[in-house]
TIVOPA-774178 format. One line per field, with one value per residue (C-alpha): x, y, z; residue number from 1. Coordinates in nm, 3 decimals, decimal comma, padded with zeros to 5 digits. Layout:
<atoms>
east	c(X;...) $
north	c(Y;...) $
up	c(Z;...) $
k	c(NUM;...) $
</atoms>
This chain:
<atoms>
east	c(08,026;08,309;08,615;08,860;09,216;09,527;09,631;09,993;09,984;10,267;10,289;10,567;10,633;10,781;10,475;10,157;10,206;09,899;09,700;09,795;09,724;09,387;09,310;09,439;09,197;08,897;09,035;09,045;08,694;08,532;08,721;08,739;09,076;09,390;09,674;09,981;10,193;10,517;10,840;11,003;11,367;11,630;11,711;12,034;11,979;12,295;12,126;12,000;11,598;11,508;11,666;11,478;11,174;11,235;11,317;11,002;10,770;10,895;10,952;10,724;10,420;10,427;10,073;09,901;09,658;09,530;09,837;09,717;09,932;09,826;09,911;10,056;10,235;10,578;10,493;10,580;10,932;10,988;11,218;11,060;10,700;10,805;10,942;10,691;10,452;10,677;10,710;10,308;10,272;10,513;10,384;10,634;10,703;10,552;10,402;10,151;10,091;09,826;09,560;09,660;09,463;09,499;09,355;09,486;09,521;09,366;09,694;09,736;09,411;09,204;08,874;08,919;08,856;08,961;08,715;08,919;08,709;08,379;08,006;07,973;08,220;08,059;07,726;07,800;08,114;08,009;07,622;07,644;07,847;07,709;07,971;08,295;08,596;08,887;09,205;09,554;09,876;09,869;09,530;09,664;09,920;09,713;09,412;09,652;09,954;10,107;10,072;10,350;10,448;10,424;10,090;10,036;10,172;09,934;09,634;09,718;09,701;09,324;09,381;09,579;09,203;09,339;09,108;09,154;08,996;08,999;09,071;08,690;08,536;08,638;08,711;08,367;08,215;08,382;08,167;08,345;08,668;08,557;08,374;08,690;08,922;08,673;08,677;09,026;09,124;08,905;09,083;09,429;09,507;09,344;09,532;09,773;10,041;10,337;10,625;10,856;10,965;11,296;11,295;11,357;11,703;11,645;11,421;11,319;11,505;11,849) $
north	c(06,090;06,423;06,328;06,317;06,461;06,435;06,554;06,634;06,618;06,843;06,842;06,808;06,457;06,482;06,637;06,588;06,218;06,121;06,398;06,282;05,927;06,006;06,214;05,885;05,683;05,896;05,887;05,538;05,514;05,812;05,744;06,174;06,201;06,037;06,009;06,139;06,196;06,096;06,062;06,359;06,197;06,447;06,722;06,901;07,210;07,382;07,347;07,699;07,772;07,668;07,383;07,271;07,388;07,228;06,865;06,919;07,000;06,772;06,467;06,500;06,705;06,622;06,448;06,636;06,946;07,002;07,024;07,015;07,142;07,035;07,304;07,286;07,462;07,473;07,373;07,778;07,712;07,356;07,450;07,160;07,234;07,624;07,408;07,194;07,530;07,752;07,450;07,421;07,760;07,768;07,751;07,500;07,477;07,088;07,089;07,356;07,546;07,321;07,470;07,486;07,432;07,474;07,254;07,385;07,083;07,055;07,170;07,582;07,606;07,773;07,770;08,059;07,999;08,212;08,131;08,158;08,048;08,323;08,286;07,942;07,820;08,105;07,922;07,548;07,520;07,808;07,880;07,956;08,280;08,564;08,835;08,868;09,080;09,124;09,127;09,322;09,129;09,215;09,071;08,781;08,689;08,714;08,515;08,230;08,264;07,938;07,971;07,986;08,335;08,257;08,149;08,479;08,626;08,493;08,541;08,954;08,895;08,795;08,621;08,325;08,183;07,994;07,876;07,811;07,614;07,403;07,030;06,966;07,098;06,785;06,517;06,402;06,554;06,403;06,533;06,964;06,832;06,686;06,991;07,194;06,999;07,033;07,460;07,436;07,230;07,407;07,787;07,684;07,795;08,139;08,152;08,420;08,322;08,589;08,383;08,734;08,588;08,339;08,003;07,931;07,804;07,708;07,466;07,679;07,461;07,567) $
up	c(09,135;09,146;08,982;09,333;09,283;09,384;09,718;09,845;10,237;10,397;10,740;11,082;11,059;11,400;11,586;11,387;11,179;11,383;11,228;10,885;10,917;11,076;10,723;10,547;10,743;10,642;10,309;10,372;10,486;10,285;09,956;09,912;09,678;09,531;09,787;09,625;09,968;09,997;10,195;10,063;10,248;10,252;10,048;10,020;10,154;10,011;09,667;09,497;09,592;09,209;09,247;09,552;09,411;09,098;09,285;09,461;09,234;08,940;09,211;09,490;09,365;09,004;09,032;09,265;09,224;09,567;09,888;10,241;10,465;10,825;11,066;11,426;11,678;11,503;11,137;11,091;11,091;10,962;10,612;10,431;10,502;10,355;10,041;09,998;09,979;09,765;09,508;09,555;09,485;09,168;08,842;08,654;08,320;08,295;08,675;08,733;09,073;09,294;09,523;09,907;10,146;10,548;10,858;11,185;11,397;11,756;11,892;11,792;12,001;11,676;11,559;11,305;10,941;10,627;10,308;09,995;09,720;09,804;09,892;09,784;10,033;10,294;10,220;10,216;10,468;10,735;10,719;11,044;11,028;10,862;10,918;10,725;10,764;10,622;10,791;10,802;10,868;11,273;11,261;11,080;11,323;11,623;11,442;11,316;11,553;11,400;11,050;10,802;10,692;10,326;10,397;10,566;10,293;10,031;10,269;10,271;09,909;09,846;09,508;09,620;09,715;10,038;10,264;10,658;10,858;11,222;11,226;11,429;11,087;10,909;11,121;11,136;10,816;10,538;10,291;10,421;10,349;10,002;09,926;10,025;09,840;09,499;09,544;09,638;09,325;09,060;09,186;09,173;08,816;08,904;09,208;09,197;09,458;09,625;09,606;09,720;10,047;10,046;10,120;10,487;10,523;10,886;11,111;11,419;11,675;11,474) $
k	c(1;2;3;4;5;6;7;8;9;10;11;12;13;14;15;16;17;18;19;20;21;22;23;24;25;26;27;28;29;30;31;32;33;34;35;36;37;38;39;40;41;42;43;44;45;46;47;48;49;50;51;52;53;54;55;56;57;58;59;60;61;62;63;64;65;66;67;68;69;70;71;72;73;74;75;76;77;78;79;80;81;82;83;84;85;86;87;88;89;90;91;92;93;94;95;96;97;98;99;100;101;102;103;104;105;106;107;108;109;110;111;112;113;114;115;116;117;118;119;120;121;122;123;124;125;126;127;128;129;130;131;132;133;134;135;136;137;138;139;140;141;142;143;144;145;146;147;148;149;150;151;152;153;154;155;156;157;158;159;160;161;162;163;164;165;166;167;168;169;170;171;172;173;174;175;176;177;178;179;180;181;182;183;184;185;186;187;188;189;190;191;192;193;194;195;196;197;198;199;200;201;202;203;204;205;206) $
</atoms>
């Protein structure tokens, strides 16, 4: 049996905590990884960047090595979603940077997909396609309309090994999302993350 990991879940509570506790379910049900999510609470957003990042990846992401960030129509501009990435991203002194992985929920009407971690993904996640492009950041924003920038950011990149895919990919094939979580855990220490944009300040509604 794969070892399972630890998995950060970050996410709009507001819109999409239906979508989370459906993953916990199949967690639940499929026993795929270690749930290390928690109630992040509030966070004092007049505190310097590295200290943000520093409560959030020493406090809240300390035993994780895989973070799922579950994306919907306005997780793009949710400031603690953008935190809980950046600190993801960051490669601590005693917490090192964790993979990331993206699931598009039902709602930003997307079926795209992004394969970070090469052919082995292509092959066992999406036999069915057999051409692959590779896109510039227009092309990004119309293809994932609703994604964080910094994600976008680290997408442009190609060595952050992010992958992207639609909510109906997993929710009835446990064994994808276990598969996903295994690539996306074994890259993260040779992920090279662009950590050049600020940390958002602002939710969207503001």
């Amino acid at each position: 049996m794969e070892q399972k990991h630890g998995v950060f879940i970050s996410y709009h509570h507001a819109n999409d905590q239906l979508h989370k506790e459906k993953l916990l379910q199949m967690n639940e049900d499929y026993d795929i990884f270690i749930d290390k999510s928690v109630d992040t609470g509030d966070i004092d957003e007049n505190l310097s960047d590295e200290s943000i990042r520093t409560k959030i990846r020493d406090e809240y992401l300390s035993d994780s090595t895989v973070t799922i960030v579950l994306v919907g129509v306005e997780t793009w501009c949710r400031k603690h979603v953008d935190w809980e990435i950046y600190s993801s991203m960051y490669d601590g002194t005693v917490n090192k940077k964790s993979g990331i992985l993206i699931i598009n929920l039902p709602s930003t009407n997307s079926d795209n997909v992004t394969a970070g971690h090469g052919i082995e993904e292509k092959n066992l996640i999406h036999p069915s396609i057999t051409s692959w492009t590779s896109l510039n950041k227009s092309e990004y924003d119309e293809r994932y309309p609703h994604m964080p920038e910094r994600i976008i950011d680290n997408l442009l990149t190609n060595k952050a090994k992010i992958s992207v895919v639609p909510w109906s990919l997993i929710e009835n094939d446990s064994e994808k999302l276990r598969t996903l979580i295994e690539f996306t855990n074994k890259d993260r220490q040779s992920a090279e993350y662009d950590l050049s944009r600020s940390m958002r300040r602002q939710n969207c509604n503001n």
